[in-house]
C-alpha positions, 0 to 999 in steps of 0.5 A, spaced: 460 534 242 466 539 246 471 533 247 470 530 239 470 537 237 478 538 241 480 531 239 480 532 231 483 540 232 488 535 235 488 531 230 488 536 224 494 539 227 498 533 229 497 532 220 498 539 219 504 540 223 507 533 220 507 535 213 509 542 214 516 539 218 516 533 215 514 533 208 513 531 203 510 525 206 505 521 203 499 518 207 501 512 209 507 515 212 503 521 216 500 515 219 505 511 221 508 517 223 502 520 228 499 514 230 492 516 227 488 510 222 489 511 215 482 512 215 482 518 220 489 521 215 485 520 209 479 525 211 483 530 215 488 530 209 482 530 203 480 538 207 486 540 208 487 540 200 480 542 200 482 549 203 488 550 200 493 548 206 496 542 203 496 538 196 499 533 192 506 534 190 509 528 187 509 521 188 514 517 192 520 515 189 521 508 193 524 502 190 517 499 192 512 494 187 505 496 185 503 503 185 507 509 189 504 513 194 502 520 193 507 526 197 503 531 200 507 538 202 504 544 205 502 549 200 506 555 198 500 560 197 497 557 205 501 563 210 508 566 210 511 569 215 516 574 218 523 574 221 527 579 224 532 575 227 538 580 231 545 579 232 550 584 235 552 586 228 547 585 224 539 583 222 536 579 218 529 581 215 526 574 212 519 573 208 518 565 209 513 560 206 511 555 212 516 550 209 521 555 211 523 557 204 526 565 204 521 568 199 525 575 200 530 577 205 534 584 207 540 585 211 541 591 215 548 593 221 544 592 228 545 600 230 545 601 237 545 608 239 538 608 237 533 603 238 527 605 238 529 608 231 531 600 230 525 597 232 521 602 227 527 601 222 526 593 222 518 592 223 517 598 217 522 594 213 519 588 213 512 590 213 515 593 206 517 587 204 510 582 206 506 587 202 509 584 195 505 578 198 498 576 197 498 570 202 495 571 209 501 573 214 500 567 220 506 571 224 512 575 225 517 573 230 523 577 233 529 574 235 534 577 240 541 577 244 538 579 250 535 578 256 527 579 255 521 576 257 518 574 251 510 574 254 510 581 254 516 583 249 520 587 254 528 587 254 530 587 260 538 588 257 543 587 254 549 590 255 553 589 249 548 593 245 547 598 251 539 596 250 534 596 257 526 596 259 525 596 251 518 593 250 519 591 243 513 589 241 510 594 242 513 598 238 513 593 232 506 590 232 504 597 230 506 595 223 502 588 222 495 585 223 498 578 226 501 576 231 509 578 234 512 573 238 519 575 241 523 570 243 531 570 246 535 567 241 539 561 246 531 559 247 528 560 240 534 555 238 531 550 243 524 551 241 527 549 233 531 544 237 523 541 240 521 542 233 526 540 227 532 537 230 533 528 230 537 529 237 532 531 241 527 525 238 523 522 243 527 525 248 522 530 253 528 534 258 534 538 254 539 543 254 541 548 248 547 552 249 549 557 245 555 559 244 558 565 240 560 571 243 557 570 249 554 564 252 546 562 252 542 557 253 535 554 252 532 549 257 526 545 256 522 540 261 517 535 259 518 537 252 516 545 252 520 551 253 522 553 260 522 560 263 522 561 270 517 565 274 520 572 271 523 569 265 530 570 268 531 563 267 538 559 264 543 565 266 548 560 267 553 564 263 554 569 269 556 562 274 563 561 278 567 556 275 575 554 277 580 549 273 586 548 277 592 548 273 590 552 268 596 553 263 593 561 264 593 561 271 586 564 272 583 568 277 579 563 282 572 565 281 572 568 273 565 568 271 564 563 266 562 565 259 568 570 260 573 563 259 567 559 254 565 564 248 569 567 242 572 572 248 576 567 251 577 562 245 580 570 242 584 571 248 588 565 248 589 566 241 592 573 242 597 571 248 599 565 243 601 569 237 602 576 240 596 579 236 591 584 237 584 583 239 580 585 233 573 590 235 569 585 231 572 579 236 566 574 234 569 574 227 575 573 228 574 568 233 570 564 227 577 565 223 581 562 229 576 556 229 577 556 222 584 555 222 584 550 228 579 545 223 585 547 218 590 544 223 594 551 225 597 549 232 596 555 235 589 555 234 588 549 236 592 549 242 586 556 244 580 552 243 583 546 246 584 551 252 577 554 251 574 547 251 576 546 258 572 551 260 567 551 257 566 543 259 567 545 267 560 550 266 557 544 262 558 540 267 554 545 272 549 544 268 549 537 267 550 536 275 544 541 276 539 539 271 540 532 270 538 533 262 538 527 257 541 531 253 546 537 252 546 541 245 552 545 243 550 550 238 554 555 234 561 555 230 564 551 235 561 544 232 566 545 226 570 544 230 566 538 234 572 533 234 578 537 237 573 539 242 569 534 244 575 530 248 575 536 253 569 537 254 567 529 256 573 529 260 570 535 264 563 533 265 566 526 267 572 530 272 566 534 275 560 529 274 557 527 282 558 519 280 560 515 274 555 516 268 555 511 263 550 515 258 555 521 258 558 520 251 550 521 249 549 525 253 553 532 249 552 533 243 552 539 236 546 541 233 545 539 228 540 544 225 544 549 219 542 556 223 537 555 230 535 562 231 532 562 224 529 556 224 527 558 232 522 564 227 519 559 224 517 555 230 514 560 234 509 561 228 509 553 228 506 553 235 502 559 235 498 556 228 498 548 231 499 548 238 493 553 239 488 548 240 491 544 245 498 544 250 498 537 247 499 538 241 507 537 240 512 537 234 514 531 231 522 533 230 525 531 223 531 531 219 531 540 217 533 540 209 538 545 207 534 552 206 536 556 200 537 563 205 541 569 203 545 571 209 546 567 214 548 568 222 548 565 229 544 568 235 549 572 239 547 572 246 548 578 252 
């Protein structure tokens, strides 16, 4: 009874988990799409509906003769949750229907001075902004620039905001009567990656780099999240990387995200233009991307640079982990073909034989804002992953999301 018990939560979640990301869906397409038979689908849909987790939205608009299916989507009125998703300049405050869909959201400056003062800003904030809400709370999930373990909900640090030995979640769970996921923002983007992304489908051993202000990564083995003994794990930022004859003349041995993020992509603009340095340099590194994308040869020529750099770090990753795949994620993807040549062209240089499969082996993220979806997949993998470690995600195509504010992760 015990092993029948576990196979139909398994059952359950895997349905569950695959209307919530990929609906609507009819039930013939849950059944294609789980591998359980119609029958098995149609019982454990006919409870969902029952309780009030799921209904009958539309029906299929298919060119298909005879009857349509019936879609079935996740109910609004199921659970929500909260996100307090930081970045080095500003805080996202979001409430949210399973769906993803911002039902309330407030943007706030990310004041570093204090942060126990920030903390209790952003958690009595949002506690605020759930109470509009009558729908059960499934989770709040707090994304970070910084390095954390995420088990405890301790900061270990991040220099760029002066943060260090800050247990964050014990300073917000106070607030809520559900459970507070804290999360690195590079991981968190790996965690919406395993979940929502097309690029990582079917695949069990990948790596998120995000890069922005910094550069963070995720890394996920056997298709879950690693993180090291002491979560310490993906610090590739601070490696050792060399380019002979750059046009630059580095000092051997520059640490690799100093070359590879919004810095080096900022200074190399500067030294080619005569401009300042600006305080707020990931904003203006995003513009230079911008204008590289509009065809300013200056811009061009530093993100051309920068990609070189950045290739060479990416190729330790490569050589060292083996991934079958490597996503790059932040506002570099706009400028994806400009970059794309040189970084291919490191990881060939640098790789420790010829590999055929490297044109697949890099590629964008494709999701509209990771870090934000990584909020909602922790809440995900808490509800429909407790029952058993082999309950996984069944990544789909991520729809576009009605959000007020938009922002990347930034990294320590």
């Amino acid at each position: 009874m015990h092993a029948y018990k576990k196979i139909r939560a398994l059952n359950r979640s895997a349905i569950l988990n695959t209307i919530i990301t990929n609906g609507p869906v009819s039930r013939v397409k849950l059944s294609r799409m789980t591998g359980l038979n119609q029958s098995t689908v149609s019982k454990i849909t006919s409870e969902l509906i029952g309780e009030g987790a799921i209904y009958e939205a539309s029906r299929d608009d298919g060119n298909a003769l005879g009857r349509k299916p019936v879609n079935l989507k996740v109910s609004p009125e199921y659970r929500i949750y909260g996100a307090i998703d930081i970045t080095l300049r500003h805080t996202t405050l979001s409430v949210c229907d399973l769906s993803g869909d911002v039902l309330s959201q407030q943007q706030l400056e990310t004041f570093s001075d204090n942060p126990l003062n920030f903390f209790d800003t952003c958690a009595s904030r949002l506690a605020t902004m759930i109470k509009e809400f009558t729908q059960p709370v499934a989770g709040v999930s707090v994304i970070i620039p910084a390095v954390l373990n995420s088990s405890s909900g301790l900061i270990y640090w991040n220099l760029a905001l002066g943060w260090e030995d800050i247990n964050c979640r014990e300073l917000i769970e106070p607030y809520f009567e559900c459970p507070v996921f804290v999360e690195n923002d590079a991981k968190a983007g790996a965690v919406a990656e395993l979940w929502f992304a097309d690029e990582v489908r079917g695949l069990n051993d990948f790596v998120y780099v995000l890069v922005c202000e910094g550069v963070g990564s995720g890394i996920v083995i056997h298709g879950k999240l690693f993180n090291g003994a002491r979560y310490l794990d993906g610090k590739f930022y601070s490696g050792i990387v060399e380019i002979d004859g750059d046009t630059e003349g580095p000092s051997r041995g520059t640490i690799w995200e100093d070359k590879a993020s919004f810095e080096g992509i900022v200074d190399r603009y500067c030294e080619l233009t005569g401009k300042k340095r600006a305080t707020d340099f990931g904003s203006q590194a995003i513009e230079i991307i911008d204008l590289a994308v509009e065809g300013n040869s200056e811009a061009r020529k530093a993100l051309r640079e920068s990609a070189k750099w950045l290739g060479a770090g990416l190729a330790n990753i490569n050589n060292g982990l083996d991934p079958e795949r490597i996503i790059l994620a932040g506002h570099l993807g706009k400028a994806w073909k400009l970059v794309y040549p040189e970084l291919l062209a490191q990881l060939r240089k640098r790789a420790p034989f010829p590999m055929e499969h490297l044109p697949d082996l890099l590629v964008p993220c494709s999701l509209e804002n990771p870090t934000f979806s990584g909020a909602r997949a922790l809440v995900l993998k808490h509800m429909l992953g407790q029952h058993s470690d082999e309950v996984q995600p069944l990544a789909g195509t991520q729809k576009s999301k009605n959000k007020l504010f938009v922002g990347e992760g930034i990294y320590a």
